[in-house]
N, C-alpha and C positions, 0 to 999 in steps of 0.2 A: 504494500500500500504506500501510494503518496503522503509527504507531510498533510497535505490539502485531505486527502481521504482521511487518515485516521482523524485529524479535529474534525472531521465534519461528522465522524463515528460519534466523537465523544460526546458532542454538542448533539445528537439528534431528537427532536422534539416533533410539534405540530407537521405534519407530513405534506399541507397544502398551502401555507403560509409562512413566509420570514418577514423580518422587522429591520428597516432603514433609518436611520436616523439624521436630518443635518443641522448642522450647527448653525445658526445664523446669527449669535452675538455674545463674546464673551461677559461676564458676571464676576462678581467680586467673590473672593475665598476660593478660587479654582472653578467655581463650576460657570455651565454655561446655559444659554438659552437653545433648546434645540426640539425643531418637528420630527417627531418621531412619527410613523407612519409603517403602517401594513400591508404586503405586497401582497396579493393573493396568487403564489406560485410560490413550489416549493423549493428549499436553497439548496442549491446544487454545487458539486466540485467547484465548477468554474466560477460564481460567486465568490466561494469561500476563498479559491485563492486571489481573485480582485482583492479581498479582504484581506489577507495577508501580503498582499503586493502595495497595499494604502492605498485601492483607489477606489474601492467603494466599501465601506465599512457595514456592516451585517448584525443582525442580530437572530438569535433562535428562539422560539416560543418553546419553551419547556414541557409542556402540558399535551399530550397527545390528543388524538380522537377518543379512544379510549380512558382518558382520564387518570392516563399513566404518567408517569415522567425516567428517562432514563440519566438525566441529571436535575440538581438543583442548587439554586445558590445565597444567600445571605449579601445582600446587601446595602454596608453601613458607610451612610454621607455624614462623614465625620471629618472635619478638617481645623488644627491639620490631626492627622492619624499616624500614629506609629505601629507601622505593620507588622514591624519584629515582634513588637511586645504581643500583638494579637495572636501572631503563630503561635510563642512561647504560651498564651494562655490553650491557645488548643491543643496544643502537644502534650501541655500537663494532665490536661482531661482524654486525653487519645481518640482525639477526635481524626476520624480520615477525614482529609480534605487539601485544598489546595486554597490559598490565598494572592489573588491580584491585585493589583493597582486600577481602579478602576477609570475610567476615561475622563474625570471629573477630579480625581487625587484617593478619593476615599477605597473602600476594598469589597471588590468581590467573591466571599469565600464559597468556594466549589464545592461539590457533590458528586462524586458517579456513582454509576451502579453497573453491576455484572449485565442485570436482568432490570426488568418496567417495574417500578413499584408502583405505588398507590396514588394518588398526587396528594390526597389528605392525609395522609400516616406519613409521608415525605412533611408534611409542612408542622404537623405535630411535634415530630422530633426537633426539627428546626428551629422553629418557637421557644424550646427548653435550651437548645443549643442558645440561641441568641439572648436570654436573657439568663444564662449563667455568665457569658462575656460579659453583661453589662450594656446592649445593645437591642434590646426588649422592643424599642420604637423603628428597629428597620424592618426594610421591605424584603420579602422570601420570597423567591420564584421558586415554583410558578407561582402566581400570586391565586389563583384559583383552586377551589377540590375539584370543579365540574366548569367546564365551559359548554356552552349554549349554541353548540354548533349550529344547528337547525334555526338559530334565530340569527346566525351571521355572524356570529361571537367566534373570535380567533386565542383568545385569550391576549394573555400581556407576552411581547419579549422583552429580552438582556441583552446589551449588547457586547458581543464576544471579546475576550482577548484578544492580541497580536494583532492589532489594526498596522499594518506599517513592521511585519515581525522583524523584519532587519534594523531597524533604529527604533522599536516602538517603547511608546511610553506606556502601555497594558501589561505588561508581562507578570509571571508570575513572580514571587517574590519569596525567596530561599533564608532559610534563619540566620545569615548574617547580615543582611537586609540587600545583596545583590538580584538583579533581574535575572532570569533564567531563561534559555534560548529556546524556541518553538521546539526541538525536537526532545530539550529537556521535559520541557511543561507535558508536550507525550509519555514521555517513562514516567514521569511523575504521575498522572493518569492512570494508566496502568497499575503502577504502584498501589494505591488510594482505593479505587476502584474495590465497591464490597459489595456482598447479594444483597440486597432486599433487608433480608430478616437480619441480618447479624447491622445494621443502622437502626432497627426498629429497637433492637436490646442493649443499645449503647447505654451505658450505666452515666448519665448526664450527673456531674458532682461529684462525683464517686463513684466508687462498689457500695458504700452504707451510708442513708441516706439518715441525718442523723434526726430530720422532722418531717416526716410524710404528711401530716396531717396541716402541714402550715402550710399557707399560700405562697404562689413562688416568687414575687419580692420580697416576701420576709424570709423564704428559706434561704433566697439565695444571698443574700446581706448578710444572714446570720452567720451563712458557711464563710463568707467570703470576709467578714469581717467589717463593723460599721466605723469608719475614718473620721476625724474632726472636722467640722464640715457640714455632715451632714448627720449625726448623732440627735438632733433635737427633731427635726423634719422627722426621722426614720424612728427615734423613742415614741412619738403619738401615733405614729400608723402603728408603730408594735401596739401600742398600749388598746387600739380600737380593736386589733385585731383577737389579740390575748384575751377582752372583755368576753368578747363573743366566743371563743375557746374554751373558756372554764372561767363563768363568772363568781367563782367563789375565791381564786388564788391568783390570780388574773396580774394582781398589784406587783404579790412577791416571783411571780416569775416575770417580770418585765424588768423587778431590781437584781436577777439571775442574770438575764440577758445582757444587762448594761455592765455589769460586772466582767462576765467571761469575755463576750462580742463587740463591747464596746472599745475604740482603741485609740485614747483612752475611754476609762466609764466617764460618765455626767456626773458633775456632782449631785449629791442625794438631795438638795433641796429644789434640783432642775427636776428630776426623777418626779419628787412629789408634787410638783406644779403642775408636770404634765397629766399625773394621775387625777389629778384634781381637775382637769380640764374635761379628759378622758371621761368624766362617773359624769360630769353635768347631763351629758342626754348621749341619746342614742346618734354616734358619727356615721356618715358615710366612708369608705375609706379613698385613699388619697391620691389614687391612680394614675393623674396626669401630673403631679408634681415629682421631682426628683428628690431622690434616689430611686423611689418606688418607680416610674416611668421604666428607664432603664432594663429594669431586673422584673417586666410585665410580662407576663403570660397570660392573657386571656382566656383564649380558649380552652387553658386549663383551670384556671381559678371559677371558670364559671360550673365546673365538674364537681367542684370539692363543699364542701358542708358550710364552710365557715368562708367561701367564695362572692364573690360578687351578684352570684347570681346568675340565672338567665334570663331578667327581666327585668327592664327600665334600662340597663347603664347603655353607656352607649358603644357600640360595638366597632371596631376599628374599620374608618374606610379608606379604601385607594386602589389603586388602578383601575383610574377613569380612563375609560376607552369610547370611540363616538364611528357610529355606522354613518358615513357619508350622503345617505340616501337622505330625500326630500318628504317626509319630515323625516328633519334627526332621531336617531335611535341609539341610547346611550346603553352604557353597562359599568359599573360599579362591583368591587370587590369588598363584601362586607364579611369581616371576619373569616376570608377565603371563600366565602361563597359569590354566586354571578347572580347581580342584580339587575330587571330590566328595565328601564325606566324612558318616559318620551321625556319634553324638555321641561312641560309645565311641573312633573311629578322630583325633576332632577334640581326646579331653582327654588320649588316650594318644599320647606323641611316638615308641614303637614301632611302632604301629600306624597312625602318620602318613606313619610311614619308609616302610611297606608301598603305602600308597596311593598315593607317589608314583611307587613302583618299577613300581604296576601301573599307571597309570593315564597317569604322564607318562615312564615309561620310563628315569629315573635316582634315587638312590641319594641321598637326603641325607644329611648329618651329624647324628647322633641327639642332639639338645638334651638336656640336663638338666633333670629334672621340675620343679624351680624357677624354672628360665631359661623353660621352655616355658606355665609356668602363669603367669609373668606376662605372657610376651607374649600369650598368650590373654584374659587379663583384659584389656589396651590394647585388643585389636581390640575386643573385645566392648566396651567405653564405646560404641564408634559404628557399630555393629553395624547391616546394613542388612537390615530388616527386607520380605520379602515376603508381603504376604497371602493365604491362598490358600482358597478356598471352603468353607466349613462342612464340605463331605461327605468334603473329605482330613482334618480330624483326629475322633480318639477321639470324639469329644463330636457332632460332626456323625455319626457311622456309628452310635452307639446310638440316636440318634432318629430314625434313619432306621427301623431295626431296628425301636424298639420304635413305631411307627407302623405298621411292615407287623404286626406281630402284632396290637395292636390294631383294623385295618381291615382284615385283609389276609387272614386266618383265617377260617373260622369261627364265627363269633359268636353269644355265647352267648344264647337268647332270655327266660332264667332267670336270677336268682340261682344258683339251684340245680347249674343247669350248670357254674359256677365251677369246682366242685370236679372236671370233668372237664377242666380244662385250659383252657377256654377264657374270651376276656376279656366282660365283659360290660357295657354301657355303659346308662347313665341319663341318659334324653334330658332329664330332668326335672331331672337335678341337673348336668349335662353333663361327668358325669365315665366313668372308664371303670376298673370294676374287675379286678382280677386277682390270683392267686397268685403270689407274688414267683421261689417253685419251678419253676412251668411256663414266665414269664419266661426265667430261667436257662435251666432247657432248651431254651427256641427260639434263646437266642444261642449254647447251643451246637453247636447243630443247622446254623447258618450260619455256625460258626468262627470265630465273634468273642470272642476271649479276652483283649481288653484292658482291660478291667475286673473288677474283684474283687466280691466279692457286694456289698461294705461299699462301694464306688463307684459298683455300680450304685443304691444304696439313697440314694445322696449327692445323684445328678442327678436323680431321682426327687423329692427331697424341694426342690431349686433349681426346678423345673417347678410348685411347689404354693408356691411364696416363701418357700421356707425352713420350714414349716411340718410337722408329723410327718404325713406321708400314707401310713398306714396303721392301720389299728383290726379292731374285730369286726366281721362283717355277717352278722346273723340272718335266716333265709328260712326258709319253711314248705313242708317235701317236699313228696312228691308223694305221702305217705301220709298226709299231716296233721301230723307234726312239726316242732318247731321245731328248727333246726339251726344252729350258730354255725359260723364260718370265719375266719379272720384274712387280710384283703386287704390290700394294697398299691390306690392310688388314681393317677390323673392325668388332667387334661381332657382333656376328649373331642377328639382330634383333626378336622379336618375331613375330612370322604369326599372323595375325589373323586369328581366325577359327571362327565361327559361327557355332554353334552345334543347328537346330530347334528342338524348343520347341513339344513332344508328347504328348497330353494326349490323353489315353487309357480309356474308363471307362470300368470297370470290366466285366461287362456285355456281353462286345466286342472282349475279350480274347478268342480268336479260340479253346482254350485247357484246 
């Protein structure tokens, strides 16, 4: 196999779709502004090596038709990032994987497999993986359990390492913090590379798990140790948490914790302040603040007894992706699942509520119009764009339309005709004239009411370059009269002809 064939092995995902991405303006802290956008054709050798050659860079959709993925990745926009130390954390935890430099500065850390695993048992692990590093708030591909094929739904891509492998700034990044060359990042693949099930029993923390029953920001702070800093933030989520744990000792194991975990403890009269805050009423706990942020696991705290719940909080959303067609047709990753939503249901957070109750069968917490419109502005910077054939939007279904009335009718053999409705075409000037009125009436005749007169008049005049295409056109009856008409104009479309196929065998020739 080619260098180009085996990464194109490793990365293989969506089988009918790959993901482009251009850059069109850089941003401060490394990253950039860039369209990303959805090919609908699958990535092929030649592709992938334009992509290793730097001239058209690629990305893979991870999530198959099947709902498989045969890799996955972690990735954290952190800047800046030190990569070493990130390896060193997953080496201690023996994690297989591979960590890049992501195209933005921050890291993409890899996944393969032997075999297709699951795409939600893939993202389950993940999620524990990522908030034992401390990085709870990044994005996992595939970012999906399930994509919606049948509604157009491609899922999200990554965009691959070794853009440019002979100078590239993606490369993978080896524990002394050197880039490693395209054929290394293969062995190292290889290397990495585990079945299925033996990723699924990765012992995340350890082999002994010293608090099953805690929720995983506070297991995972407890393991890892609470720093100056953030000891007073992370003392009241313990202390909310421990209430509802065992409200009878609640107090003296949070002054346990602060003792062993704390580094150093709080002093005891911080301890008791916070307890005393803690007992006034029933808290929510503290999900979007740091340290707990971080060290989040959702989809598993909403499992557990003394978890958040499956009900009310609000459940992680992103990768916003948008079907091209006329009307837009959006899709939303809520908590790894595919959301389907039109435009009205995606700007209104009422009507978001609604979509989930129908669609994924619980109940979110209804955002605030200001909270919801800016997280909507974030997704949309990186909005993944699907293209989808001329004849799904507006613009493709009126040319279609006004093609079938032009060729498709009755056709006028006159000027004079015009004025019974029909279009009449000039083979001499190869235009095709018509009433803008009887127009109208054929699209309403086919139900197509998504143009206004003053839009149809607009594409009309984009079909003639911009140019005002419509005047008088004088014809002489059929009595001898001269008679003026005001037409609307556009080139003559071409007929279809259908010429059947003959074969003759020799044989058969009369002559």
């Amino acid at each position: 196999m080619t260098l180009a064939e085996r990464f194109m092995a490793a990365f293989a995902g969506f089988g009918a779709a790959h993901g482009r991405t251009d850059i069109s303006e850089e941003r401060r802290a490394g990253k950039t502004k860039a369209k990303s956008y959805v090919v609908r054709s699958a990535l092929t050798v030649e592709l992938v090596q334009s992509h290793l050659d730097g001239k058209t860079g690629v990305g893979s959709i991870p999530i198959n038709e099947d709902n498989r993925c045969k890799f996955g990745a972690l990735d954290i926009d952190v800047y800046p990032l030190d990569h070493v130390f990130l390896i060193k954390q997953l080496a201690e935890n023996n994690v297989p994987c591979i960590v890049c430099r992501s195209k933005s500065g921050g890291a993409h850390v890899f996944f393969f497999f032997k075999e297709w695993m699951n795409a939600g048992e893939f993202r389950d692990k993940a999620a524990e993986i990522a908030a034992l590093l401390g990085h709870g708030k990044c994005e996992i591909f595939p970012k999906q359990e399930q994509v919606l094929v049948e509604r157009g739904a491609d899922g999200n891509f990554i965009n691959l390492p070794y853009f440019d492998s002979e100078q590239t700034m993606r490369p993978a990044i080896l524990p002394d913090g050197d880039g490693a060359t395209l054929e290394a990042f293969l062995d190292m693949v290889d290397k990495v590379s585990v079945d299925p099930e033996e990723f699924r029993k990765l012992p995340i923390g350890g082999e002994v798990d010293l608090y099953p029953d805690y929720i995983p920001c506070v297991r995972s702070k407890l393991m890892l140790g609470v720093g100056e800093g953030e000891r007073n933030k992370f003392a009241f989520q313990l202390g909310i948490f421990l209430k509802k744990y065992d409200e009878v000792n609640w107090k003296s194991l949070l002054e346990q914790h602060n003792a062993k975990d704390f580094k150093p403890p709080l002093p005891a009269s911080e301890i008791v302040t916070i307890q005393n805050q803690v007992e006034k009423k029933e808290w929510g706990y503290l999900c979007a603040e740091e340290p707990m942020a971080s060290y989040c696991n959702k989809n598993i705290c909403r499992t557990m007894k003394f978890g958040i719940g499956s009900g009310g909080a609000m459940p992680t959303i992103s990768g916003l992706s948008v079907v091209m067609s006329e009307p837009r047709l959006w899709f939303l990753d809520i908590d790894g699942r595919r959301l389907e939503l039109i435009t009205d249901e995606l700007q209104n957070p009422r009507l978001f509520q609604r979509s989930c109750m129908e669609q994924l069968n619980f109940m979110p917490e209804r955002a605030k119009d200001a909270d919801w419109q800016c997280l909507i502005n974030s997704l949309m910077d990186n909005c993944n764009q699907i293209e989808v054939p001329e004849e799904l939007t507006y613009k493709g279904q009126f040319l279609e339309l006004l093609d079938s009335y032009c060729n498709g009718r009755v056709q006028a053999q006159t000027v004079e005709e015009i004025m019974l409705g029909k279009p009449y075409t000039d083979a001499e000037e190869q235009l095709t004239y018509f009433r803008l009125d009887s127009l109208m009436e054929f699209m309403r005749q086919k139900k197509f009411d998504s143009y206004t007169r003053a839009q149809v008049q607009e594409r009309i005049k984009e079909m003639n370059e911009g140019s005002e295409a419509h005047g008088v056109k004088r014809f002489k009856t059929s009595s001898g009269k001269w008679k003026s008409v005001r037409v609307w104009w556009v080139p003559e479309f071409a007929a279809e002809v259908v010429t059947p196929e003959v074969n003759i065998e020799a044989s058969e020739v009369p002559f």
